[in-house]
Kinemage of the C-alpha trace (Angstrom):
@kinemage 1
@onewidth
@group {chain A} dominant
@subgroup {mainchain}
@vectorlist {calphas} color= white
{ca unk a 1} P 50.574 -173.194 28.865
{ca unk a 2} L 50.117 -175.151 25.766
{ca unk a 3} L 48.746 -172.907 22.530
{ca unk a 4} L 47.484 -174.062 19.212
{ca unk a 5} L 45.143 -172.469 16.955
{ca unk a 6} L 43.255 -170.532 20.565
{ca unk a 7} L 43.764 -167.081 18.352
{ca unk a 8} L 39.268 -166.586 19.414
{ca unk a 9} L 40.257 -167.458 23.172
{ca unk a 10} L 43.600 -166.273 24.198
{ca unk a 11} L 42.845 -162.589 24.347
{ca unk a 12} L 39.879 -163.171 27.751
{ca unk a 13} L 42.285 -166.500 28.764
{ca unk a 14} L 45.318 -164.029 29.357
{ca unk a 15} L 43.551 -161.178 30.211
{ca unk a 16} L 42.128 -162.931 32.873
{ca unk a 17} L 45.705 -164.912 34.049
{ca unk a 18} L 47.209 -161.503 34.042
{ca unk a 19} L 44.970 -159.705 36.296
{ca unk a 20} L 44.324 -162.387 39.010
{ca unk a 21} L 48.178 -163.294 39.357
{ca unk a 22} L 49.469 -161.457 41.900
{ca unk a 23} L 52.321 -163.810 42.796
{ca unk a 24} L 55.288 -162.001 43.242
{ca unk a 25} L 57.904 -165.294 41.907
{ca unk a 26} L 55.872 -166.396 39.120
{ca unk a 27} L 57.114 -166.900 35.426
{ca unk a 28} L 54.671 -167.670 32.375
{ca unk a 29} L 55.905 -170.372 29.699
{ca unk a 30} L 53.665 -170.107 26.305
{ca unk a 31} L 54.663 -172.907 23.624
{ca unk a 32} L 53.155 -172.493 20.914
{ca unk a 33} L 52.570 -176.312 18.918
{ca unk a 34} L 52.238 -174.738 15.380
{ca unk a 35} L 49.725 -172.253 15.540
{ca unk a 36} L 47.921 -171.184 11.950
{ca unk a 37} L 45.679 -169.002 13.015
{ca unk a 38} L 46.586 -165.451 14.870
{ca unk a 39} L 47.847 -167.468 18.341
{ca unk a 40} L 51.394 -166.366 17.102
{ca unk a 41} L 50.849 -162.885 16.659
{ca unk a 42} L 48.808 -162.199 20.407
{ca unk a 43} L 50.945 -163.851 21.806
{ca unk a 44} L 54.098 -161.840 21.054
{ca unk a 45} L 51.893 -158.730 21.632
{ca unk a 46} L 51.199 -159.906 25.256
{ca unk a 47} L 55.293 -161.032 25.541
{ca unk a 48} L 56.230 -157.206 24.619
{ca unk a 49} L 53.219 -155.540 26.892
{ca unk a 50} L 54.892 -156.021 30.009
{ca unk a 51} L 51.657 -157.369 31.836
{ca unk a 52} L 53.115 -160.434 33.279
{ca unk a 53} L 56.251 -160.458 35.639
{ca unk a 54} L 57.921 -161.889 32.847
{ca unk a 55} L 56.323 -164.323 29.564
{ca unk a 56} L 58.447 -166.430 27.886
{ca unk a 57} L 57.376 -167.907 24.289
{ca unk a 58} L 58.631 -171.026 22.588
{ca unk a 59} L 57.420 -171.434 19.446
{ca unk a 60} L 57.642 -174.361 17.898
{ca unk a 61} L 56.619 -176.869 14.756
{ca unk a 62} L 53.257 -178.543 15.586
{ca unk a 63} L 54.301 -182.175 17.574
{ca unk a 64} L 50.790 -182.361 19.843
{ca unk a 65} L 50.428 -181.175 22.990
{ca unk a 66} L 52.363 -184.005 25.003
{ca unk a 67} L 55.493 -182.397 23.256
{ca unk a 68} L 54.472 -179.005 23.780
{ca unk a 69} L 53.698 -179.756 27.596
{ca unk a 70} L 56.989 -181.418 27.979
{ca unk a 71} L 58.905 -178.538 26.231
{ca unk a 72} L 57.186 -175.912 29.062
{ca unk a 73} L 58.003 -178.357 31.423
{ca unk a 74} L 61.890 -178.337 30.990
{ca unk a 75} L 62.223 -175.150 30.253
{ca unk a 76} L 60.812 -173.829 33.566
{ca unk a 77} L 63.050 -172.603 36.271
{ca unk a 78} L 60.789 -172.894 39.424
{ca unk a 79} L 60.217 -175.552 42.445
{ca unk a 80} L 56.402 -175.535 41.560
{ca unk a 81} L 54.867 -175.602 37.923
{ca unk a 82} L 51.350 -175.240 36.766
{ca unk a 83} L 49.653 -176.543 33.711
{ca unk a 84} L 47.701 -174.290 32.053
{ca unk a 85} L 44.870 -174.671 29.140
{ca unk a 86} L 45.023 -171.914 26.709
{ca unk a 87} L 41.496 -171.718 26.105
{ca unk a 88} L 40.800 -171.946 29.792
{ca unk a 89} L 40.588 -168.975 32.185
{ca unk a 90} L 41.079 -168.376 35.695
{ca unk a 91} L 38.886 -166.558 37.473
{ca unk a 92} L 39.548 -166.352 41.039
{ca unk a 93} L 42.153 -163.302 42.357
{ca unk a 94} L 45.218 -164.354 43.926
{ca unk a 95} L 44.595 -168.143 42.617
{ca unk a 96} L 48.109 -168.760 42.490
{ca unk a 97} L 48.790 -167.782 46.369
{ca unk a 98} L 45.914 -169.853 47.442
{ca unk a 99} L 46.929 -173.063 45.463
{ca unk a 100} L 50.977 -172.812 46.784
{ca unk a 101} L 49.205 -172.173 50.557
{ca unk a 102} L 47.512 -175.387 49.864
{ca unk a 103} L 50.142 -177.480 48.392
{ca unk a 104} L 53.074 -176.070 50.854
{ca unk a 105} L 50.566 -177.333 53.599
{ca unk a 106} L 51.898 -181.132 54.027
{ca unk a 107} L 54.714 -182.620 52.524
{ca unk a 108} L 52.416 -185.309 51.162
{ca unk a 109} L 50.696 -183.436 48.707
{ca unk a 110} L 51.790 -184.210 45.035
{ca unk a 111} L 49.655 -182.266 43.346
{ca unk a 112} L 46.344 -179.878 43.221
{ca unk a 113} L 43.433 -179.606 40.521
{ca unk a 114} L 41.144 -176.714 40.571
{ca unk a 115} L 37.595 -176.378 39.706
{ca unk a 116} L 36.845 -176.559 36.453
{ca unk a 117} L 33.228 -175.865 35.088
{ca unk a 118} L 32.040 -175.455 30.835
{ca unk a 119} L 31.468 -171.864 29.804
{ca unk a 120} L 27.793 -173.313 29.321
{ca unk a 121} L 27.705 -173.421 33.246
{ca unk a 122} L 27.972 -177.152 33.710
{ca unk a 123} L 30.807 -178.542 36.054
{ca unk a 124} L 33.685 -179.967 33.792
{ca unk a 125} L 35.553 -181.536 36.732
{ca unk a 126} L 36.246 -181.475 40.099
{ca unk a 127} L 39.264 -183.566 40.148
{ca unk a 128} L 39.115 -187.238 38.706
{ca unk a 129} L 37.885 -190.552 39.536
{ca unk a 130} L 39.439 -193.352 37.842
{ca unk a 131} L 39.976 -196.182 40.685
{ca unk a 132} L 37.011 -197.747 41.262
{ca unk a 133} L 34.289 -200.170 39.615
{ca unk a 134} L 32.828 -197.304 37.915
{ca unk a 135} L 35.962 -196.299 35.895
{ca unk a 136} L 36.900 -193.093 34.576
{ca unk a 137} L 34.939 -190.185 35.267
{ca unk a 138} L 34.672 -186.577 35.498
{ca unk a 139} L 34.629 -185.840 39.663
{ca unk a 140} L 31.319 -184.154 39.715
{ca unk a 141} L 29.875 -186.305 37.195
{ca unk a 142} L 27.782 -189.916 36.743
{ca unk a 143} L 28.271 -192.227 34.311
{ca unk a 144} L 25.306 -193.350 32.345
{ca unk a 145} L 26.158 -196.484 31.156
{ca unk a 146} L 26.444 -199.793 33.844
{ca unk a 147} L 29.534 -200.258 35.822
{ca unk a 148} L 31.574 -203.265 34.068
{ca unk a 149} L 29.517 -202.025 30.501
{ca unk a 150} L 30.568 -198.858 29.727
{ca unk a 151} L 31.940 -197.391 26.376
{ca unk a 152} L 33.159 -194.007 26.658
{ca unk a 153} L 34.324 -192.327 29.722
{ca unk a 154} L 32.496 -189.129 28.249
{ca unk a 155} L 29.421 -190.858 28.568
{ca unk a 156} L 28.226 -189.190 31.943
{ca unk a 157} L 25.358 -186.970 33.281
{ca unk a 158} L 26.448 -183.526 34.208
{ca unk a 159} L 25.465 -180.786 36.605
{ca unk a 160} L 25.134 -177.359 36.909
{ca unk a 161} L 27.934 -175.892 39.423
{ca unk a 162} L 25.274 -174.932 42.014
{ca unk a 163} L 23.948 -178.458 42.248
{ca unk a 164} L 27.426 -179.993 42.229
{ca unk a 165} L 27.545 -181.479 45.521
{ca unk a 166} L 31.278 -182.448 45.000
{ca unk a 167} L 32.727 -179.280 44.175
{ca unk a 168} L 32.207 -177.220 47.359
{ca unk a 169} L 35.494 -178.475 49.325
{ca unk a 170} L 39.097 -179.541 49.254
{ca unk a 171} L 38.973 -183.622 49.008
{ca unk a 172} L 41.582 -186.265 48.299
{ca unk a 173} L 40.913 -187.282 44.147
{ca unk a 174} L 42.632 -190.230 42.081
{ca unk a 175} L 44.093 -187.849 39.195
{ca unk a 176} L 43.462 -184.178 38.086
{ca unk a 177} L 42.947 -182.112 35.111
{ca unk a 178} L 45.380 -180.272 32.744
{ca unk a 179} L 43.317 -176.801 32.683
{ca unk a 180} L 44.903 -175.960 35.669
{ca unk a 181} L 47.256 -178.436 37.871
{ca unk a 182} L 50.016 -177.773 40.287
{ca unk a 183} L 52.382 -180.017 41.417
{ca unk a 184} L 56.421 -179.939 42.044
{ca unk a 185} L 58.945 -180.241 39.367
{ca unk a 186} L 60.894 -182.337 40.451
{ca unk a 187} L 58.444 -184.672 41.066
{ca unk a 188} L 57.211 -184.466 37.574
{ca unk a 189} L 60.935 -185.005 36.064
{ca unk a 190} L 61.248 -188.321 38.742
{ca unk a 191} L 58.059 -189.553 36.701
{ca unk a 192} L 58.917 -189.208 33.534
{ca unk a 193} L 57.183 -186.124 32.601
{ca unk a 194} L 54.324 -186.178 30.135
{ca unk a 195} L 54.106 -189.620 28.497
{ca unk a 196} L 54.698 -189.296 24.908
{ca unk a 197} L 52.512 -192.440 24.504
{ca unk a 198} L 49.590 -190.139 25.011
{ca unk a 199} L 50.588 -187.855 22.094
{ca unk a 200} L 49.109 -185.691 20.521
{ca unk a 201} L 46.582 -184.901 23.505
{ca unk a 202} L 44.397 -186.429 26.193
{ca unk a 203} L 44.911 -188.791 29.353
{ca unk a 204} L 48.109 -187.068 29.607
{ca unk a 205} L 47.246 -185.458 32.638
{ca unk a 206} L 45.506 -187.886 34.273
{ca unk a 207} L 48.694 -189.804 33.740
{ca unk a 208} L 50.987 -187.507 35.279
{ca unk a 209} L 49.140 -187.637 38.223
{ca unk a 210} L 48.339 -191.139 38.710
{ca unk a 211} L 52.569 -191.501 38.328
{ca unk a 212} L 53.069 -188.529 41.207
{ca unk a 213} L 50.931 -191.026 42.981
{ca unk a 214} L 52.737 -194.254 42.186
{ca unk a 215} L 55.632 -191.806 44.091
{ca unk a 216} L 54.114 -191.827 46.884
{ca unk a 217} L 52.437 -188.628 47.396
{ca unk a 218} L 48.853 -187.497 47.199
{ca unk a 219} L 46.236 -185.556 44.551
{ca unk a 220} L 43.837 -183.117 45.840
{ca unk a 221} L 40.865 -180.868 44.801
{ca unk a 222} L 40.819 -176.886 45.510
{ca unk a 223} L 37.473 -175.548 44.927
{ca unk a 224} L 38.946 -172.169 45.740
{ca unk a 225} L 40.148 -171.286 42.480
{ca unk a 226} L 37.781 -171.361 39.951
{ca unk a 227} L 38.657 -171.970 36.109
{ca unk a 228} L 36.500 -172.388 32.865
{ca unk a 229} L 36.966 -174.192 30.617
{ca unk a 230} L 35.497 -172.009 26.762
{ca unk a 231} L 34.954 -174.998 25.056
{ca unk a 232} L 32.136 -173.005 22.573
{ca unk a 233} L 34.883 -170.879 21.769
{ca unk a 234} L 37.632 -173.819 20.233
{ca unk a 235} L 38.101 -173.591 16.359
{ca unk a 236} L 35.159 -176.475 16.004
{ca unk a 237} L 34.263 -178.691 13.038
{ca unk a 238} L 31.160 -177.902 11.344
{ca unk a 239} L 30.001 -181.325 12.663
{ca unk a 240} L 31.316 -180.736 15.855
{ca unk a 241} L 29.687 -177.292 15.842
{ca unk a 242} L 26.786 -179.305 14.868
{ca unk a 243} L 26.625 -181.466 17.918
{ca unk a 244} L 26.869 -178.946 20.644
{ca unk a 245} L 23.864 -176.901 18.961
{ca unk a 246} L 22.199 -180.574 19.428
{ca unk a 247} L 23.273 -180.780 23.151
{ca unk a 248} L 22.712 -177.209 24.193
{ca unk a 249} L 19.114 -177.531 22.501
{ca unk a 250} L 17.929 -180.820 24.516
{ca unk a 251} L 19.500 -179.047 27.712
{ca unk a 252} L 17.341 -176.355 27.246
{ca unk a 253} L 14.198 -178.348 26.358
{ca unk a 254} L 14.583 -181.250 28.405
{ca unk a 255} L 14.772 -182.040 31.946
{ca unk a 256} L 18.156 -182.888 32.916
{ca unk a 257} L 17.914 -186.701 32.884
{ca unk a 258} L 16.187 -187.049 30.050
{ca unk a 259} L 18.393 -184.548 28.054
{ca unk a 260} L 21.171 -186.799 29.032
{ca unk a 261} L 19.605 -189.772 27.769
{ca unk a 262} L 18.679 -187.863 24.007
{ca unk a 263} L 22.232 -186.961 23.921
{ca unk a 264} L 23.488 -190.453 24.562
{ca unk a 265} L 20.704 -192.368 22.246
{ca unk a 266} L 21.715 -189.766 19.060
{ca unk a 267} L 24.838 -190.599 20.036
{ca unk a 268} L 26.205 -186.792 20.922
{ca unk a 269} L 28.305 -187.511 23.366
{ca unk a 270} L 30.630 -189.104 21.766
{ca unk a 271} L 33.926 -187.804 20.551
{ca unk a 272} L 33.931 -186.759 16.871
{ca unk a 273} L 34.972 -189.617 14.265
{ca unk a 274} L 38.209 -188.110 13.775
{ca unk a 275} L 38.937 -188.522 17.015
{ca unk a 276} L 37.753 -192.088 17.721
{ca unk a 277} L 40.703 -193.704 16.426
{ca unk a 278} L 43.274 -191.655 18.759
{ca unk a 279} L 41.033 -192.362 21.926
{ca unk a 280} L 41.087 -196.015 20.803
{ca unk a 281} L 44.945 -196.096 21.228
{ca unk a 282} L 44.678 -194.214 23.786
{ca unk a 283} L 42.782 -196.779 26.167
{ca unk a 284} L 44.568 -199.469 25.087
{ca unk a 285} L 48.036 -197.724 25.726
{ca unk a 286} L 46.865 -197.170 29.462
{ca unk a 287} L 45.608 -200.530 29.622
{ca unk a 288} L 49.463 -202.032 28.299
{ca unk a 289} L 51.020 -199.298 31.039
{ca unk a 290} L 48.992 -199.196 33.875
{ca unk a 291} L 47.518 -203.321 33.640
{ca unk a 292} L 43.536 -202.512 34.138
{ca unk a 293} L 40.685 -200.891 31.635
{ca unk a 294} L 40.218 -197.037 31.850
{ca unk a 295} L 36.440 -197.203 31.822
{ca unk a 296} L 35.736 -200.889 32.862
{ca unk a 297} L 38.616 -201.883 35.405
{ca unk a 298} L 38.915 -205.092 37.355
{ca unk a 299} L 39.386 -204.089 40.538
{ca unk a 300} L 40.117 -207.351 41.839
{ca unk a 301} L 43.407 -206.757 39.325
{ca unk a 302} L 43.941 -203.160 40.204
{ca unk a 303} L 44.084 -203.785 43.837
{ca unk a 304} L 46.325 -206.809 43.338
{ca unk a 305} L 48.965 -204.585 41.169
{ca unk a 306} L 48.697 -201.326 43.133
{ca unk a 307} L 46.952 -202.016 46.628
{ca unk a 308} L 49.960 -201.191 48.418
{ca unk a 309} L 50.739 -197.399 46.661
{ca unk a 310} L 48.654 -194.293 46.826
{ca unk a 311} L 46.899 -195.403 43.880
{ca unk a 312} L 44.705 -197.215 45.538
{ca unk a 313} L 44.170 -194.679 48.427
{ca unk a 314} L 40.381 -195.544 48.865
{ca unk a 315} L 40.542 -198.667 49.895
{ca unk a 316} L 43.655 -198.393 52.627
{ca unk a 317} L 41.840 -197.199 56.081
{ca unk a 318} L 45.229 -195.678 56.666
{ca unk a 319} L 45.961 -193.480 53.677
{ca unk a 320} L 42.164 -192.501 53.490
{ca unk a 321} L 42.244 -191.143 56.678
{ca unk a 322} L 45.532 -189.313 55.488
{ca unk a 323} L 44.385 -187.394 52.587
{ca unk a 324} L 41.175 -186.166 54.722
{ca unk a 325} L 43.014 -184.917 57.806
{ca unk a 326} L 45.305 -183.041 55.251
{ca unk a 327} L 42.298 -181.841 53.658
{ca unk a 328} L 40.415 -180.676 57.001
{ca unk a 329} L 43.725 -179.156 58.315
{ca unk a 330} L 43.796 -176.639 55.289
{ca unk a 331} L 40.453 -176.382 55.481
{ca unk a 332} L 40.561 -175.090 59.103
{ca unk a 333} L 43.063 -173.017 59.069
{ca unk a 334} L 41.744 -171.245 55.724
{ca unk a 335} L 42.884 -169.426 52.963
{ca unk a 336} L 45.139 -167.157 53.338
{ca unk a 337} L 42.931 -164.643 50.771
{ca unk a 338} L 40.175 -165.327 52.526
């Protein structure tokens, strides 16, 4: 688990990790990227309580998250590992039991994303699409802009998690999100671990598993464990404080369409200017890496480069059918919670 500058969050985030793990083998790895607000001092306080099987905290000068990540990732000692947002909690009991049921189920899975929704009660993501005409996208979500046109991969219409139609079962997904993520160590290490050409943050998830699939292995969703993600509780901007008053306010007012299309014609969802510069770079480093646009890729090219690996899973008959017999079998047999 990642940490800087949560010190509003961390309290209900490990409050929550520490009374729905009841994994008897489980460590906790904290690094702390800087902190300069109270992370520091919780954090210790939870280390001493005793509450967790056993906490370990790294604290460290700020480098970005991609550092951080990587620093958690060496230092942990078991066969499975589990990224962890800070300002993220998990709220399903015995989460950890039913994701290693799921991912000790077939050999081929790589790794597993759970279900993420906002603390506003909108579905953040449901694993994540990224092969396909329509780019990258929140699983769960639809873009707003025209396939082969868009701008912003943040550009999509959200749903409430009842209405979600995507987030009710396990299901084969390009790439997964950092908030919470399983998948073997090993397998991580093979890949290269966190690419530091994603520093400070972002895409460096969605790169990690996109590599675990370039290994041959697979990605799936778990809808049983349940995580959300307290974005209204970060350490905000006043402009970015700004914004989400904007976007909660047309939510409320607005059907859900038409809210969507307020936000995107003021121009709210887009990422702060501050942050514009860094996504920039970002694209175009996963363009130079992985040979096809983020948000607008040729698939014609994609398919060409990768058709023959699990990144391109949807379109091979074969490996399709794969990932949902692995699905169904789990599925079947149940969790072992349940």
């Amino acid at each position: 688990m990642p940490n800087r500058d949560n010190a509003d969050v961390l309290e209900l985030t490990l409050g929550r990790l520490a009374e729905h793990t009841t994994y008897r083998d489980a460590e906790l790895i904290v690094v702390d990227d800087g902190s300069t607000d109270a992370s520091r001092e919780i954090l210790r306080r939870w280390r001493d309580s005793g509450r967790f099987r056993e906490l370990r905290l790294i604290e460290r000068e700020h480098g970005g998250v991609v550092d951080a990540l990587n620093a958690g990732l060496e230092a942990a000692t078991g066969e499975l590992v589990v990224q962890l947002d800070a300002d993220a909690s998990i709220e399903t009991p015995g989460w950890l039991e039913r994701m290693v049921a799921f991912f000790c189920s077939d050999a081929r899975v790589g790794a597993i994303t759970a279900k993420v929704v906002f603390d506003h009660g909108e579905v953040h993501a449901c694993g994540i699409e990224v092969i396909g005409p329509r780019g990258l996208h929140d699983r769960g979500t639809e873009p707003t802009e025209p396939a082969g046109r868009r701008t912003s991969h943040q550009r999509v219409l959200r749903f409430r998690e009842g209405a979600c139609m995507a987030c009710d079962r396990p299901a084969e997904v390009d790439g997964g999100i950092g908030c919470c993520l399983m998948f073997r160590r090993e397998t991580a290490l093979a890949v290269g671990g966190y690419d530091p050409g994603f520093s400070p943050v972002w895409f460096d998830d969605l790169d990690l598993t996109l590599s675990i699939r370039r290994h041959g292995l697979k990605v799936f969703f778990f809808p049983e464990v349940r995580v959300v993600h307290h974005l209204g509780r970060r350490n905000l901007s006043p402009g970015q404080r700004a914004a989400a008053r904007a976007r909660s306010l047309a939510r409320a007012l607005l059907p859900r369409r038409g809210a969507a299309r307020l936000i995107q014609a003021l121009d709210l969802d887009r990422p702060p200017r501050e942050h514009r510069e860094r996504l920039a770079h970002h694209y175009a480093y996963w363009r130079e890496k992985w040979g096809f646009d983020l948000v607008n890729p040729d698939m014609d090219a994609v398919r060409a480069r990768w058709g023959e690996t699990e990144i391109c899973w949807r379109y091979d008959p074969a490996m399709r059918a794969e990932g949902e017999r692995i699905a169904a079998a789990f599925g079947a047999r149940g969790s072992p919670l349940a």
